[in-house]
Each structure stands twice: as structure tokens, then as C-alpha cells.
VEXPAKE-481484 format. One line per 4 residues: number of its first residue (from 1); their letters; for each residue x, y, z of C-alpha. Coordinates in steps of 0.05 Angstrom, whole numbers, m for minus. Each point is the difference from the previous one (the first is absolute). Layout:
! VEXPAKE-481484
NUM> A> X,Y,Z  ...
This chain:
! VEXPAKE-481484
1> XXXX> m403,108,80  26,m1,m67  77,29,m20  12,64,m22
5> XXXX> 22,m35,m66  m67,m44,m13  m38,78,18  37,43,m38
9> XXXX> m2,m55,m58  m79,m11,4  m11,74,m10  47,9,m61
13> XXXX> m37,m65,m24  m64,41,13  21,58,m36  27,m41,m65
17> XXXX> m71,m33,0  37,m71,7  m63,m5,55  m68,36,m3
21> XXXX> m27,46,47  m46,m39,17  62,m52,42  32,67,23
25> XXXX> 22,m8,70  m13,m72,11  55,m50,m37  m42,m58,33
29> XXXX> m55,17,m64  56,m18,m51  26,m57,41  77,42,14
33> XXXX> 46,m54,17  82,25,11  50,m65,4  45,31,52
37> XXXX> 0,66,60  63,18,13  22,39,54  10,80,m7
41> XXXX> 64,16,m24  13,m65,m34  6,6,m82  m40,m42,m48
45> XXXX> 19,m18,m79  m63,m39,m9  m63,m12,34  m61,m23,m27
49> XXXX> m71,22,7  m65,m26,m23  m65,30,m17  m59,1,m45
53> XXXX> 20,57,m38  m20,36,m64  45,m3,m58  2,68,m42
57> XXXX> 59,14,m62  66,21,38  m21,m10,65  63,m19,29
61> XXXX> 29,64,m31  m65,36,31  13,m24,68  77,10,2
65> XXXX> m11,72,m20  m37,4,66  54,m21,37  48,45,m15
69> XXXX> 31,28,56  m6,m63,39  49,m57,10  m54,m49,m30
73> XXXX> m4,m25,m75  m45,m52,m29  36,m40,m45  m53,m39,m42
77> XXXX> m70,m27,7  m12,m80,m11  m69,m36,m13  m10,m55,48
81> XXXX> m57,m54,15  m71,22,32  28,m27,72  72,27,3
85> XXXX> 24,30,63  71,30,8  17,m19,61  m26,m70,m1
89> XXXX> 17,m15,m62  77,14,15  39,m59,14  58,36,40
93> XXXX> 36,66,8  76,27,m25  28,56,38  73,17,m4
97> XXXX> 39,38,57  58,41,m26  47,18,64  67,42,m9
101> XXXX> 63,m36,m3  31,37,62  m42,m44,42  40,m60,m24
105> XXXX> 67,29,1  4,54,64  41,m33,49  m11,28,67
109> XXXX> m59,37,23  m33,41,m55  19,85,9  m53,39,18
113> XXXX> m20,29,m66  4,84,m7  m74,35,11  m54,m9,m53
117> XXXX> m14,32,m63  m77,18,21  24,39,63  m29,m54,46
121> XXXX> 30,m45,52  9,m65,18  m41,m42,36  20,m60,54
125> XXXX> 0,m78,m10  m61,2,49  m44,47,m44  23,m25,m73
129> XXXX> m24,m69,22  m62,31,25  m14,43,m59  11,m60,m49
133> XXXX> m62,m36,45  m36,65,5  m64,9,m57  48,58,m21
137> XXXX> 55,m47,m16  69,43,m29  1,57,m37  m30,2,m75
141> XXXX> 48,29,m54  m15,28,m74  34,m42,m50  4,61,m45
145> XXXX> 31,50,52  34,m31,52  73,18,8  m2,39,m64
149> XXXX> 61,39,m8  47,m60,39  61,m8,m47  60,m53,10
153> XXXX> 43,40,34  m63,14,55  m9,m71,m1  76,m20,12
157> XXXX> 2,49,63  m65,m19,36  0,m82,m16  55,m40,20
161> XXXX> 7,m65,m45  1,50,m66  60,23,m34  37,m1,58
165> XXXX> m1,m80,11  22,m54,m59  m57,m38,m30  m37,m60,41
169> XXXX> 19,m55,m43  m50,m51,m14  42,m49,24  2,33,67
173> XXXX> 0,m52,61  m49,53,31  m52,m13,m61  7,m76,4
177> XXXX> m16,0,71  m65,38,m19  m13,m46,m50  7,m52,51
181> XXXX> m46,36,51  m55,19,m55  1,m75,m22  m32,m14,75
185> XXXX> m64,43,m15  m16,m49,m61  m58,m46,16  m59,1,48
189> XXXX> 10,22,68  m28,41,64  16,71,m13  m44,36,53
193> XXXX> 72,28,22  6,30,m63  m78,42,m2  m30,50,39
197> XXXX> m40,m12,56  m8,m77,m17  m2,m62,45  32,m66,m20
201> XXXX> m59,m45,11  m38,32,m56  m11,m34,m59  33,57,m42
205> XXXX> 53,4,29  34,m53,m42  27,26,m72  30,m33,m48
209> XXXX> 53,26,m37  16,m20,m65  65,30,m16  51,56,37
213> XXXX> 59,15,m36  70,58,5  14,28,m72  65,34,m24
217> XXXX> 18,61,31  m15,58,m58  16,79,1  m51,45,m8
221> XXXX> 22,78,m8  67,m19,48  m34,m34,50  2,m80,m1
225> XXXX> m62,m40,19  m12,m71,22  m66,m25,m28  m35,m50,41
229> XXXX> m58,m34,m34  m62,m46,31  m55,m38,m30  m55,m22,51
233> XXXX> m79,m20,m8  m13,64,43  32,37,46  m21,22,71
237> XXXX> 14,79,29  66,16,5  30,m69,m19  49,16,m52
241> XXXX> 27,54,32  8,m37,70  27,m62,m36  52,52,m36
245> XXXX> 14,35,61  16,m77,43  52,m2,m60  32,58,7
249> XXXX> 5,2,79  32,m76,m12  44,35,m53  17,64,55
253> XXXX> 6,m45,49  58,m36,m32  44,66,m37  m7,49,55
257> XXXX> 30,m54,57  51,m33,m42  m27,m79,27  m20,m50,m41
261> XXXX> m71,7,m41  m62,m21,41  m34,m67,m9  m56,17,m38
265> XXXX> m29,m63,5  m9,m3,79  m27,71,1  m49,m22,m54
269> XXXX> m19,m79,30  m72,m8,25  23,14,76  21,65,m23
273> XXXX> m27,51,m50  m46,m47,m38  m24,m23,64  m79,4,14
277> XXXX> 5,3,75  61,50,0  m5,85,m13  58,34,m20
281> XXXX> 14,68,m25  26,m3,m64  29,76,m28  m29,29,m61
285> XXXX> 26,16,m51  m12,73,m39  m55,m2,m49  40,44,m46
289> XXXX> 35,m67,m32  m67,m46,m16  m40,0,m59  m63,m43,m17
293> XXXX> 40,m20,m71  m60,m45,m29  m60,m49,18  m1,m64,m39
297> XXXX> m60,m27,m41  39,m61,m30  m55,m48,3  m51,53,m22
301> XXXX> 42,25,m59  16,m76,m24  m75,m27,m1  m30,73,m18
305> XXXX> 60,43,m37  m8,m17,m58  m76,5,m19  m30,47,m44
309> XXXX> m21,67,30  50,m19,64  79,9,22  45,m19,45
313> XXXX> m8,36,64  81,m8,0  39,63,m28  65,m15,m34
317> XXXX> 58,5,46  39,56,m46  m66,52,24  16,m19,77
321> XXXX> 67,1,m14  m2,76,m35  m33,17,63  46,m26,56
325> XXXX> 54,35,m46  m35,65,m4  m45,14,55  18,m46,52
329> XXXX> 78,m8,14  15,71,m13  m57,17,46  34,m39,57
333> XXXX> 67,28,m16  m19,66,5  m49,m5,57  67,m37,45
337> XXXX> 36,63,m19  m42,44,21  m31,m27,62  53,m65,19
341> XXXX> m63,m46,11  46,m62,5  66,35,26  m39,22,63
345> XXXX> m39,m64,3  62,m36,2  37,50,44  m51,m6,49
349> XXXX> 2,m85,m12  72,1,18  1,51,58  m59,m40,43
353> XXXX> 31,m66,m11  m63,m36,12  m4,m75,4  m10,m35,m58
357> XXXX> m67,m40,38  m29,57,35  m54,m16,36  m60,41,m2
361> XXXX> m4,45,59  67,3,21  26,68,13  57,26,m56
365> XXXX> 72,16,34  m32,70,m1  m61,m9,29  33,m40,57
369> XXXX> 47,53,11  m59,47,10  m37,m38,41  65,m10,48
373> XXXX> 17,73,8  m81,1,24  7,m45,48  69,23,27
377> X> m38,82,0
């Protein structure tokens, strides 16, 4: 079944006449190809979609006055060749993760963060890794009207890592040894401990990735952020955020006990996580931090860019950049705020203690403590 997104989209595309009526309902007629799914609750600055679709004067402007009210813009339109397909056509994926600085600096076990903004509760490890597997994975937030209202002085109480902690320098031995453990990913290798519901002997299973790198630490409305930034040929469900999530339980592991960092490269050696006979669980990180940034058409634009009638599929990296700027960090800073995605995540990351190779199946200290009481009843 097709997103949300792609149905909401088709219909505003409908209503613009960028398709006839004749193709309403069925995107197959008008060959609909997206480049990338992502999962609910996950932000995008660019994806790409191609149809056959019928050009009219200011139909861009037509089609972005239909989405008003929604969190979805379309930035420009691009000719391309009779047999292009977005998704096949794209020769790898960017997506950048953007995690607060507190994760990298709290020594000790994260606090329990104070009860959220929306009146809700929290839920346990158990059922956050289950909802993140679940068809219903997270929670989906507005871009426009989450956590409106949130000023500094909300954020400073609520967030540790804010005002009330100096700046992660990037110089920080914390951020090297990320850099370190995100330089492991790079390459091909089994990551069917890294998807949902995937087995190591499949095919698929191996990725390769091209590039994973830490940036600078920035500030965004009093809140610093780390961003975290991957380039891969594709990208399997829920493997960014698991591979972010191995990197931050490595980075828990080692601030909230005091002992030396964790070698990285045992946990991550081929009789261990990238292993094809071995299942671990790996935690997941909150969707809240990962954005689909941009797909890359670099072969495409270089052979086809540049004819007459065509462009580059490839927007300039100032329009991405306006958007992360705009739309996206504030969005995360004010979501953390108000709901302390990653402050509980990481509370709860800390207070289990789990193993750093967990294998599948094995009960959680809490489950285990449960199950003990049980028997002793």
C-alpha cells in the first residue's frame, strides 16, 4: 500500500491537472516511480518522483497552493529521458541524523526527563522497540506546529545538555571515537542485524556504504546538535537508525560507567554484528533525528544535465541547506522539548544496561525479573 505522502500527493497532483482524470487513482498508468520510503516519522528535504505528467504555466505554483496546510512542498519539476525511473535511476541515498549533544557529554545515567508537553506518558524499552518494528512505526509530528510556543528558557529546564552544560567541542575525544566507530560502517558488509525482520543469508542483506561521517556540533535555538551524516546505494528498514542507535549505546556504555570506550571493532567483526549466522538486537534509535537529506543522480545529471529541454535532477545544496536551517533542526529542537524523544530514549538506554551483543530472544533484566517473581509465586 502506498504512503500517506505518495496518496495525499497524487490527489493534489490530480486536482492541479499535473495528471488527467482519466490516470486518477492508478499511478501505475503514468508509470509513478518514488526513489526512497521512509519510515513514518522520519523527515525528508528531497525526494524524487517520476511520472508522465502534463506540463501547464505555473504548475509548480498550482500544486504548492494545494498543499498548503501540509508539511509537503514540491520544489521544482525537471524533464528527463522517455525511460527514467526515480528510484532506479538513483545511484545512492544521503540522510543525515542530527542527535543532541547531551548524549555525548552526560556522564552517568541520563535523569529521567519531567512529563511531556502533549499530556502523554512514557512508554518502556520493550514497547518503543516494538513500535519502531510495528507498520505504525513512532509518532508523526507537524513541522509547522509542533512545540510551538517552546522558548529557551522551556528548553533550558526540560533538556539537559542546553544552557546548562558548556559546548561539545569538536575536538571532543567523545566525537573522535564516533568518528572512529562510523568509519566501520564504510564498505560492503552483512547488515541483516541492522533491518527489520531480515535473515543474513539473503542476498540483500549486504549494503554498501559509501561514506558515514560526525560533523561539528552547532546550536540551534539553545539546544546543540550533533549531525551524523550517511551516504549508501540504499538503505534497508530501520538501518540508519539501528546503526545510530549501536553508536550511541557504545557511546552510553562508556560515559555512564566511567571504563574505558568499547572496542568497536570486535563488536562490529563478522563473528559479531556483521555476522550472517549471528542475531542480535541492536536498539533503535528515535526517528525524530533522521532525515532523507537527498538522492543522488550524478551519473544521470553528467551524461543528461545539460541537454536542451533537461536539468539536473540535483538541487543546489544552499535550497537543502535553507531547509535543514528552517524546517528541520528547529523542528527537532522543539519536538525534544516538548516530548524528550532522545532524553527518555537514552534514560531508558542507561537504566536497562543491556549488553552491547544482545542476542535475540534473551529476556531484558526486566523481563527476567518478571519471569522470576512467577516462578517463585
Amino acid at each position: 500500500r502506498e504512503s500517506c505522502t505518495t496518496e495525499n500527493l497524487s490527489k493534489i497532483l490530480l486536482l492541479s491537472r499535473a495528471i488527467s482524470d482519466d490516470n486518477a487513482g492508478s499511478l501505475e498508468k503514468v508509470k509513478w516511480s518514488r526513489c526512497t520510503r521512509t519510515d513514518k516519522g522520519v523527515s525528508a528535504a528531497l525526494n524524487v518522483c517520476s511520472f508522465n505528467m502534463i506540463i501547464e504555466p505555473d504548475i509548480v505554483k498550482d500544486i504548492n497552493k494545494q498543499l498548503e496546510g501540509t508539511d509537503i512542498r514540491v520544489y521544482d519539476f525537471r524533464r528527463t529521458t522517455t525511460t527514467f525511473d526515480a528510484k532506479r535511476r538513483a545511484e545512492a541515498r544521503a540522510y543525515e541524523f542530527v542527535v543532541p549533544a547531551f548524549a555525548f557529554q552526560h556522564e552517568g545515567p541520563v535523569p529521567m526527563p519531567p512529563p511531556r508537553m502533549d499530556g502523554n506518558g512514557y512508554r518502556t524499552y520493550a514497547e518503543l522497540q516494538d513500535d519502531a518494528e510495528s507498520e505504525h512505526d513512532g509518532e508523526a509530528y507537524k513541522l509547522a506546529t509542533l512545540g510551538e510556543g517552546v522558548n529557551q528558557e522551556k528548553v533550558s529546564e526540560q533538556a539537559p545538555g542546553t544552557a546548562s552544560w558548556a559546548e561539545l567541542s569538536q575536538q571532543s575525544p567523545v566525537l573522535e571515537y564516533v568518528r572512529g566507530v562510523l568509519k566501520l560502517y564504510e564498505r560492503s558488509h552483512n547488515y541483516h542485524n541492522f533491518a527489520y525482520r531480515k535473515k543474513g543469508e539473503e542476498a540483500n542483506a549486504t549494503r554498501f556504504i559509501q561514506s558515514f561521517t560526525c560533523g561539528d556540533p552547532f546550536t540551534i535555538n539553545g539546544m546543540q546538535l550533533v549531525p551524523l551524516r550517511v551516504v549508501g546505494q540504499s538503505f534497508m528498514k530501520l538501518q540508519v537508525r539501528k546503526m545510530v542507535g549501536f553508536v550511541l549505546a557504545l557511546v552510553r556504555s562508556w560515559l555512564r560507567s566511567g571504563t574505558p570506550p568499547p572496542d568497536a571493532c570486535l563488536l562490529l567483526g563478522k563473528d559479531a554484528l556483521f555476522s550472517a549466522q549471528k542475531r542480535f538486537s541492536v536498539p533503535i534509535a528515535p526517528a525524530l533525528g533522521l532525515m532523507l537529506d537527498h538522492p543522488l543522480y550524478t551519473s544521470y545529471d553528467q551524461r543528461f544535465g545539460k541537454e536542451a529541454g533537461k536539468g539536473e535532477i540535483s538541487l543546489p545544496e544552499a535550497t537543502l541547506g535553507q531547509f535543514r536551517g528552517e524546517a528541520f533542526y528547529p523542528h527537532v529542537v522543539r519536538t525534544e522539548a516538548a516530548l524528550h524523544h532522545f532524553q527518555y530514549w537514552l534514560h531508558m538506554t542507561d537504566t536497562m544496561q543491556l549488553p552491547l551483543l544482545f542476542p535475540v530472544g534473551a529476556a531484558t533484566p526486566a523481563t527476567a525479573t518478571t519471569t522470576a517473581e512467577a516462578t517463585a509465586t
